[in-house]
N, C-alpha and C positions, 0 to 999 in steps of 0.2 A: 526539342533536343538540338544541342549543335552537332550537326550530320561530321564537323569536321576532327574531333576526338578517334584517338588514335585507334586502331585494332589491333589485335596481336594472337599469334598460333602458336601453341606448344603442345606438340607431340598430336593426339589424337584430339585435341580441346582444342577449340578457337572459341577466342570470344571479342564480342564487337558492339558498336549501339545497339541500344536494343530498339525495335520498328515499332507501328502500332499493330503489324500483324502479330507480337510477340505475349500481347494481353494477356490470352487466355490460358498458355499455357506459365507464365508469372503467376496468373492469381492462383494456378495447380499448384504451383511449387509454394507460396505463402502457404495455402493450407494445409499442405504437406508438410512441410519444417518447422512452422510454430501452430502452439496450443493457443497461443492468446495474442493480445497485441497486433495483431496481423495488420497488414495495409490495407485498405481495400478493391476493388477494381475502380472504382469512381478516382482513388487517391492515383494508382498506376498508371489511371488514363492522363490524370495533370500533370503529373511527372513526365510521363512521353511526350509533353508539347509545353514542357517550361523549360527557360533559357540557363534556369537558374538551379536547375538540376544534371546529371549526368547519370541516367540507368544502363549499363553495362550487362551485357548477358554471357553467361558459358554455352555454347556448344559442342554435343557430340556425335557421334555413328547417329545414337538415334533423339537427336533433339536438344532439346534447352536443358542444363543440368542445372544450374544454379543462376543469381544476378547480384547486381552488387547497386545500391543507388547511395549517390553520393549528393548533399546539397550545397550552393555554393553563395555564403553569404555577399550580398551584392558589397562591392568596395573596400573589400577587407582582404588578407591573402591567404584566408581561413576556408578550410572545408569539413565537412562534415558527415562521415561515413554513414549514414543514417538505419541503413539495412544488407545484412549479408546472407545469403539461403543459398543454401543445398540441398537438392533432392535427397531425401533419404536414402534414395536406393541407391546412390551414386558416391555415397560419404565416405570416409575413406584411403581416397584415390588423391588428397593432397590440392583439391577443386576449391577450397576456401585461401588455402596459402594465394593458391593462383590469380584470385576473383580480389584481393586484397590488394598485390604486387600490382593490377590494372589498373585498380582505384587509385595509387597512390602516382601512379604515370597520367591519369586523366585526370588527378589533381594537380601533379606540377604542370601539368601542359595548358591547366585554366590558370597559370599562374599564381596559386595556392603553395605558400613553402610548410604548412601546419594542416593535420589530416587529426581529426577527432573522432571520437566514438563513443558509445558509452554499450556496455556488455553486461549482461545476468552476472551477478554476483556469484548464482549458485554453477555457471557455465564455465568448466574447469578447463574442456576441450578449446575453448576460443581465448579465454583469458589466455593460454599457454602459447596459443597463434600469435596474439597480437605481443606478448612477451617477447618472444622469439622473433617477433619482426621487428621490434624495437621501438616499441609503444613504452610507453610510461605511465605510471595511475598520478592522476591530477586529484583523486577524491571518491568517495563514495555517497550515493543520494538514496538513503531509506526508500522504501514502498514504491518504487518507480514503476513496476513494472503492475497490470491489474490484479495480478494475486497476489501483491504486496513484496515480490521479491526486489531484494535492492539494487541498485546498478552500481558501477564503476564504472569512471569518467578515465580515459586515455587519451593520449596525443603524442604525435609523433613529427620532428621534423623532418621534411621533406628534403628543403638543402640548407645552405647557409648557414649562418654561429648560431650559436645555442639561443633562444627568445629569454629575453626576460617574463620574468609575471610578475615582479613588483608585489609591493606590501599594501597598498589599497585594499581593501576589504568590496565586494560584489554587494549591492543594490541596487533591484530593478525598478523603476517607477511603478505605480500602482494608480494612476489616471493618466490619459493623454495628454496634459497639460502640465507634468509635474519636473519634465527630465532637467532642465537647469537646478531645481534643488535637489533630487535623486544622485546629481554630480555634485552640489555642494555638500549632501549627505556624507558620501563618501570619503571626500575630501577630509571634512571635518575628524572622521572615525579613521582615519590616516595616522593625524595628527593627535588623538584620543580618543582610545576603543572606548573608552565610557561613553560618549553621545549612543544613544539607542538607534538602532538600524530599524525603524517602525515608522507606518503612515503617518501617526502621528508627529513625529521629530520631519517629517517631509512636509506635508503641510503649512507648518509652522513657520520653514522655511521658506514656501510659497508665500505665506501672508507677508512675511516679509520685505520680499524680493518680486511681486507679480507687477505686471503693467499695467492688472485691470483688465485690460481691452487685447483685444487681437481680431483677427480678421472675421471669426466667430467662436462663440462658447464662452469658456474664461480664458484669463488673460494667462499670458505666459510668462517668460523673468528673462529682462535684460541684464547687463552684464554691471551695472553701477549697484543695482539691487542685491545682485547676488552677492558681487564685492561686500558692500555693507553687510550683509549677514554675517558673511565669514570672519570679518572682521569685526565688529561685535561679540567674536566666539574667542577674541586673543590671537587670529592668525593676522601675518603679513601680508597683504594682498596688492596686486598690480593689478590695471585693467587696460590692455592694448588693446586699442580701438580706431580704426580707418575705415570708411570717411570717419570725423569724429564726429558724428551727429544726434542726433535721437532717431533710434529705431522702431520699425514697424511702423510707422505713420502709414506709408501710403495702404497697409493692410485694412483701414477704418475708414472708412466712405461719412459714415456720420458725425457731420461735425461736433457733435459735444460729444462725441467718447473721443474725437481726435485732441479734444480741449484740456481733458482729464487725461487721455495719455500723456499728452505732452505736458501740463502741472506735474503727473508724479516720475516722469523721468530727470525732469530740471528737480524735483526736490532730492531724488536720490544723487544726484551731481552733484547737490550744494553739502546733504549730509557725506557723503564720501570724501569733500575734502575736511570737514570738521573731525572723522573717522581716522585720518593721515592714511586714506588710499592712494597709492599712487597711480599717475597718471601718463601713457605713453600713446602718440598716433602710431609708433611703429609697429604690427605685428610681428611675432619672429617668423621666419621661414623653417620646415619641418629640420632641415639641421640641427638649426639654431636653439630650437625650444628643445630639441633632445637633448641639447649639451646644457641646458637649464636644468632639466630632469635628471641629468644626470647627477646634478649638486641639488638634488633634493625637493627639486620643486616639482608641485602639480600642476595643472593645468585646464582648467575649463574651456571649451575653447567651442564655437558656434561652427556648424556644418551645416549644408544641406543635406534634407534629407533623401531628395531624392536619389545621393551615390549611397546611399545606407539601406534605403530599405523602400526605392522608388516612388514617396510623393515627397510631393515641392511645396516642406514644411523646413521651418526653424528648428534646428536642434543641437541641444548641446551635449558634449560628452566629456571626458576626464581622461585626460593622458599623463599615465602613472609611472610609463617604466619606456625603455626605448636600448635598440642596439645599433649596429653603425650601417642599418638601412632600414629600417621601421620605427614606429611609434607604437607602444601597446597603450591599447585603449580600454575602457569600459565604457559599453554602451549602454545605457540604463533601457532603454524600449525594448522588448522583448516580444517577437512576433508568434504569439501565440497560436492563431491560429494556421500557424505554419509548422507547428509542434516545435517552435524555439525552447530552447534551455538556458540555462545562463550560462551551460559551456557554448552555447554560440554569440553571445554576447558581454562577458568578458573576456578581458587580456587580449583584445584582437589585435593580430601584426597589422599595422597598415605603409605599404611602401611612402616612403616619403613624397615624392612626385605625387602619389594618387592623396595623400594629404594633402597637400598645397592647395589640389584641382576642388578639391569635397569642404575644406574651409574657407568656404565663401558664399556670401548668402544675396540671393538678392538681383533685383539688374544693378546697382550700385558693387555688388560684389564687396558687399561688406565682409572683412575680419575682426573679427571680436577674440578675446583672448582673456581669461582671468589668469594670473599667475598666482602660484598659493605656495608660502612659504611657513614655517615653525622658527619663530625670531629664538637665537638661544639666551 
C-alpha cells in the first residue's frame, strides 16, 4: 500500500490505510456484509501490499466498522471502486456515504479524475448512495454476481469537463497475441455495426495482418498489416511510423524466422501502397491526434505495455474519443485474473503527457500510429 494516501476524521469515525495488522478483522466484516462474492483473506493480504490498490478502513470507539478498496488501473486516470462493507451492526449511521467521499479523495490524490463501480442490481440502499453522490449508470451486465443477480456499471467524474465515451463499440481480445486486430475489430464495427464482434471476424484479421514470428509463440500485427486489412474493409487508412523501419526484428534471435519476418513485412509495404495506404514518418503528439479524433478519425496506435498493465510487451490499443486533456481509449487485454471487467478496460481517460510517455515501444522508441477514417 502507498503509506502516503491521505486520512481523514469526522466526528466519532476516522478512517485511514488500512495496516496488515487490520486482516482479521476485514475478513469479519466481508463475512458479515455479503452472502457471496466475498474476497477472501489470501485476496485482502495482496491487496495490503499492492501498489496498485488503495484499502481504506472506518474506524470507531470500538474498532474497524467498515473498508472501502479501490483499484488503480496502471497508466490510465481510471479507478475502480472495487468493494465497499459495512458492519452490519453499524449500518445506518451514514458510514458508507463516508467510506465512498474517502475513496473518491484517494482516488483524485492517485491522480484518477474517473471513480467506477459496479453495484447489485437488486441493492436499492447503494444504488440511491452512489445516485446521490453523483454517479451515473454506464449499463447493466446480466448474471454478474454467483447467484446470477445482475450488476450496474457507474462512474463518476472526479474533476475536470465532462469525458467523452465515443461511439466505438468494446471488444476484448480472446488470445495473448490477438490485440492489434481486437483494435482493428473495433474500428472496423465503428464504421459498420454489421462486421461480427466474434473470435472468429478476430482471427481472420490476425491471419491477415500477423508477422508470423515474435520474440516467442505466435506472431503478432504490425501496423502495414493491420493498415491493409482495414483497408481492404473500404476504410481510409494512414500509417505513422518513426523510425520507419520494420519492426520487431531484434525480438527473433533465429535467423530464418528473422528472414520470413522481414519477407512478410516488406510484402505488406509493397501491398499497402498498391491498397492507396498512406504513408507518414511523422507521429502525431497526443494534442495533435485528439484534434484528429475530433474530426472523426480513429486511431490504432502501439504502446508499451509495461505503463498499461506492467510487462515489456508490444501492444496496441484504439483511441476513439478525446477532451481538452486526455485521450479515451479501449484497451482490448483484459486482466482477468485481477478480476478486470471491460468497465476497467474501456473508454479509459489517459492524460496526454502520460500518453506521449506509454506510446513508445522499444530501445529505438518506436511510434507506430494507424489512423482510420470513413472516406464519404
Amino acid at each position: 500500500m502507498d503509506k502516503a494516501s491521505p486520512q481523514a476524521e469526522t466526528g466519532d469515525l476516522f478512517i485511514r490505510i488500512a495496516e496488515p495488522g487490520d486482516l482479521a478483522e476485514l475478513f469479519r466484516i466481508e463475512n458479515a456484509a455479503f452472502a457471496g462474492d466475498r474476497i477472501s483473506r489470501r485476496s485482502f493480504k495482496r491487496f495490503l501490499e499492492s501498489t496498485r490498490a488503495r484499502l481504506l478502513v472506518a474506524t470507531g470507539p470500538n474498532g474497524l466498522v467498515g473498508y472501502a478498496l479501490l483499484l488503480l488501473r496502471q497508466g490510465t486516470a481510471l479507478a475502480r471502486l472495487y468493494s465497499l462493507a459495512v458492519d452490519p451492526a453499524c449500518r445506518g449511521q451514514g458510514l458508507g456515504a463516508k467510506l465512498l467521499e474517502a475513496s473518491e479523495v484517494a482516488a483524485f490524490d492517485s491522480e484518477r479524475i474517473v471513480l467506477r463501480l459496479e453495484v447489485r442490481a437488486d441493492n436499492e440502499a447503494a444504488i440511491a448512495l452512489y445516485r446521490r453522490s453523483g454517479y451515473r449508470l454506464l449499463g447493466r451486465v446480466e448474471a454478474y454476481y454467483e447467484d446470477g443477480c445482475a450488476a450496474l456499471r457507474m462512474e463518476k467524474l472526479l474533476h475536470g469537463p465532462v469525458l467523452g465515451t465515443g461511439n466505438a463499440p468494446y471488444y476484448s481480445q480472446t488470445t495473448e497475441f490477438t490485440c492489434g486486430p481486437a483494435c482493428a475489430l473495433m474500428a472496423a464495427r465503428h464504421f459498420d455495426r454489421s462486421v461480427p464482434a466474434e473470435p472468429l471476424t478476430e482471427l481472420t484479421l490476425w491471419r491477415e495482418a500477423t508477422t508470423i514470428y515474435l520474440a516467442s509463440g505466435h506472431g503478432g500485427c504490425g501496423p502495414f498489416g493491420l493498415a491493409n486489412a482495414l483497408a481492404r474493409r473500404g476504410l481510409s487508412v494512414e500509417v505513422r511510423l518513426f523510425p520507419d523501419e520494420l519492426l520487431f526484428l531484434n525480438s527473433v534471435r533465429n535467423p530464418e524466422k528473422r528472414k520470413v519476418l522481414t519477407l512478410v513485412q516488406e510484402g505488406y509495404r509493397s501491398e499497402a501502397e498498391q491498397l492507396g495506404v498512406a504513408r507518414s514518418e511523422h507521429p502525431l503528439e497526443a494534442t495533435a491526434l485528439a484534434a484528429e479524433i475530433a474530426q472523426g478519425t480513429l486511431a490504432i496506435v502501439l504502446i508499451s505495455g509495461y505503463r498499461m498493465f506492467g510487462q515489456k510487451v508490444p501492444h496496441w490499443v484504439l483511441v476513439h474519443d478525446a477532451d481538452d486533456r486526455h485521450l479515451i481509449i479501449h484497451d482490448p487485454w483484459l486482466e482477468r485474473e485481477r478480476h478486470e471487467s471491460p468497465a476497467d478496460a474501456a473508454n479509459l481517460p489517459i492524460p496526454f503527457a502520460e500518453f506521449d510517455r506509454m506510446a513508445r515501444w522499444g530501445r529505438s522508441a518506436v511510434r507506430a500510429q494507424i489512423l482510420i477514417r470513413k472516406d464519404a
